[in-house]
Each structure stands twice: as C-alpha cells, then as structure tokens.
C-alpha positions in Angstrom: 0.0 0.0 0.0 2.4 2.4 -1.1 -0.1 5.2 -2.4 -1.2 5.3 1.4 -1.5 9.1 2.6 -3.1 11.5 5.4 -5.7 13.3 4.4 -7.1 16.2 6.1 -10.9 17.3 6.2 -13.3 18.8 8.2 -13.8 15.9 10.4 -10.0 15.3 11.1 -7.9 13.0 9.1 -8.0 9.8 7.5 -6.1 7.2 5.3 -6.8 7.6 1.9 -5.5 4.7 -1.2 -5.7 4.8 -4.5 -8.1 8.1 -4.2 -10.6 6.7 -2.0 -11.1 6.5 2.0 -9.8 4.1 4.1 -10.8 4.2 7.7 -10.5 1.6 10.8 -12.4 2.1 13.8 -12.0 -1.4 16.1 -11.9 -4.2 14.4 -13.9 -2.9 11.5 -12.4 -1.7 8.3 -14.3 1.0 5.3 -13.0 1.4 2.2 -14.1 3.9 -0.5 -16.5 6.8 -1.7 -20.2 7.2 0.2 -20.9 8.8 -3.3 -20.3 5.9 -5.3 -22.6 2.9 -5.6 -20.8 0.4 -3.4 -17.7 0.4 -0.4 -15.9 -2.4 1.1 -16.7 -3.8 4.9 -13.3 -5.9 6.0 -14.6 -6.9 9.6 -11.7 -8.7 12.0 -12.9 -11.6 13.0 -9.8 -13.2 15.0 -6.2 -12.5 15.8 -3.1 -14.6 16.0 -0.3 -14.1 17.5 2.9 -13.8 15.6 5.8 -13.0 18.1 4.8 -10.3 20.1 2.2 -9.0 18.4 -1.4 -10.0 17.5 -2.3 -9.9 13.9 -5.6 -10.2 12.1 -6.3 -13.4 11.2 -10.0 -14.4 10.1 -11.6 -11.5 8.4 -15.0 -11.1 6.8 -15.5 -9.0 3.5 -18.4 -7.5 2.2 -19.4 -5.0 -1.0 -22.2 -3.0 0.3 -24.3 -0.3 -1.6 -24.3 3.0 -0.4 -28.1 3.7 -1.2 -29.0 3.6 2.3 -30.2 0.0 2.1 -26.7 -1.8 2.6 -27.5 -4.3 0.4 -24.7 -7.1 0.0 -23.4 -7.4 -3.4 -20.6 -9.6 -2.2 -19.0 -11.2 0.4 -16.5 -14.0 1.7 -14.0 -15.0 4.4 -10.2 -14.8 3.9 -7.6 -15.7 6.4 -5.4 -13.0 6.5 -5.7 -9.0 6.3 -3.6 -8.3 3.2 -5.5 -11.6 1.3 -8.8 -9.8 2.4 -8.4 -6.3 1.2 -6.6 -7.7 -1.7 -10.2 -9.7 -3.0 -12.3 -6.9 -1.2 -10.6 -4.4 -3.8 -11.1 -6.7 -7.0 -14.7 -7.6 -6.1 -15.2 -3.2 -5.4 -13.4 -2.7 -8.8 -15.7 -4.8 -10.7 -18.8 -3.9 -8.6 -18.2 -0.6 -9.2 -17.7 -1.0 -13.4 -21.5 -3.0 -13.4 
C-alpha cells in the first residue's frame, strides 16, 4: 500500500488509497467513496499471535451499496488481512464498473 497518505478534512484526518477513504475504527475496516454505488466492509474476525504481536487473522468481507439499504453485493472470508483487502478491492473494482 504504497499510495497510502493522510488526508485532512473537516472531520479530522484519514487514510486515503488509490483516491478513496480508508478508515479503521476497532476491528472494522471501510474502504471507499459514500458517493459511489458500493464500499468495502473488512470486519476482524480473529487474531493470532505472531511474536509479540497480535495480527488479524479471520476477516470477513463485504461489497455494500451505499443507497441507504446496505444491500450485500458480495462477500466471503479470507484468512489474512492483506489476502482480504486484496479480494475486497477486486470484487469493489468490478462492482463498481457493473
């Protein structure tokens, strides 16, 4: 995630990638634009412990719509954060294209 940068708005400041949002808050992860169709839901599940440190483990994905319904266009289970963000985006990408 090299394109990863700060952001500042009028709510404070945030991650952004590849031009869109990307916010934690817990165990829950949001990635994208409210003003597109759909955003990405990563949702730690479980950690493991690697060393001294926990890392995320299970995590759940979801493409939701933004129309106020959150409808599920996709989702899935990954083991892994960087496997899960890496499907989340592809499934976004060709959410967002339809």
């Amino acid at each position: 995630m090299t394109e990863a940068n700060t952001k500042t708005t009028v709510k404070g400041k945030y991650l952004e990638y590849k031009g869109k949002p990307l916010v934690r808050e817990g165990d829950t992860i949001c990635y994208g634009d409210m003003s597109e169709k759909y955003i990405l839901l990563l949702e730690i599940m479980s950690y493991k412990k690697t060393g001294d440190i926990e890392v995320p483990d299970t995590v759940f994905i979801q493409v939701l719509s933004t129309d106020g319904t959150h409808q599920i266009y996709k989702q899935g289970q990954k083991v892994g954060l960087y496997d899960a963000f890496d499907i989340g985006l592809v499934w976004l990408e060709r959410a967002l294209k339809q």
